[in-house]
C-alpha positions in Angstrom: -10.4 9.4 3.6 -9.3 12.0 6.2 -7.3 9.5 8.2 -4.5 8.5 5.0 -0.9 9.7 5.4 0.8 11.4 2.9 2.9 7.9 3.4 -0.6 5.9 2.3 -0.5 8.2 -0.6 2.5 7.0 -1.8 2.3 3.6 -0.9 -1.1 3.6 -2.9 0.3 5.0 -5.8 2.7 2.4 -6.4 0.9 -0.1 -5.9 -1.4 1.2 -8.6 1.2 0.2 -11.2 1.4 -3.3 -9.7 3.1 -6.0 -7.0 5.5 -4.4 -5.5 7.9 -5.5 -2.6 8.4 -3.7 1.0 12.1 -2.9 -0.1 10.9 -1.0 -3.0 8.7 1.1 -1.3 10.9 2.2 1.0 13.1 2.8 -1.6 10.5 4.8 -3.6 9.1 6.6 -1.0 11.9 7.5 1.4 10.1 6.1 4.5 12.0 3.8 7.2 10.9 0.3 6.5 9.6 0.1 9.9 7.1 2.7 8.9 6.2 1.1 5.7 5.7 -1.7 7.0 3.3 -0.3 9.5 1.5 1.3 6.9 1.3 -1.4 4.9 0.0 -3.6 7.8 -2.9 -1.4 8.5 -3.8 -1.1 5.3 -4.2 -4.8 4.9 -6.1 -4.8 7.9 -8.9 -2.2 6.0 -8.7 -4.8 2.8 -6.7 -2.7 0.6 -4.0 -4.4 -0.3 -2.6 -7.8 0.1 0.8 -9.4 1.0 1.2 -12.0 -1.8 4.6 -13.7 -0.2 5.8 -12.8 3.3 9.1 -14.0 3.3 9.8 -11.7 0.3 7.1 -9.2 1.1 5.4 -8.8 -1.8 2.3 -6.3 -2.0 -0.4 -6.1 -4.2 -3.4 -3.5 -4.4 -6.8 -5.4 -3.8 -9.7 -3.2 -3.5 -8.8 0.6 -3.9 -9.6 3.0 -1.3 -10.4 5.6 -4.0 -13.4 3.4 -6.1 -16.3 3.2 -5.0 -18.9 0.4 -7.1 -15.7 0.8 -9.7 -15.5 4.7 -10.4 -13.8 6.8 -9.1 -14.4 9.4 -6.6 
């Protein structure tokens, strides 16, 4: 998808390996938490991942962007 930041990249990638929390992927990725968490917030509005528990931010992959009817593009 044309419109994914090398930030959604990461983000994505990660979450591939499982849950993981906001603070990690800032950590991981070397992006301010504000702009994770803006990435992260758009990206749950397009139903691709899921916050699992606000208050300790918690993310989860749900439907990745890169399947489509389960293969891969």
């Amino acid at each position: 998808m044309a419109d994914r930041t090398d930030a959604d990249e990461q983000i994505l990638d990660l979450l591939r390996e499982g849950a993981r929390t906001q603070a990690y992927l800032v950590d991981e990725t070397g992006f301010s938490r504000t702009h994770v968490r803006n990435r992260l917030q758009l990206m749950e509005a397009r139903g691709w991942v899921e916050n699992l528990h606000r208050q300790s931010a918690l993310w989860e992959l749900r439907t990745d962007p890169d399947e489509v009817d389960g293969e891969e593009e």
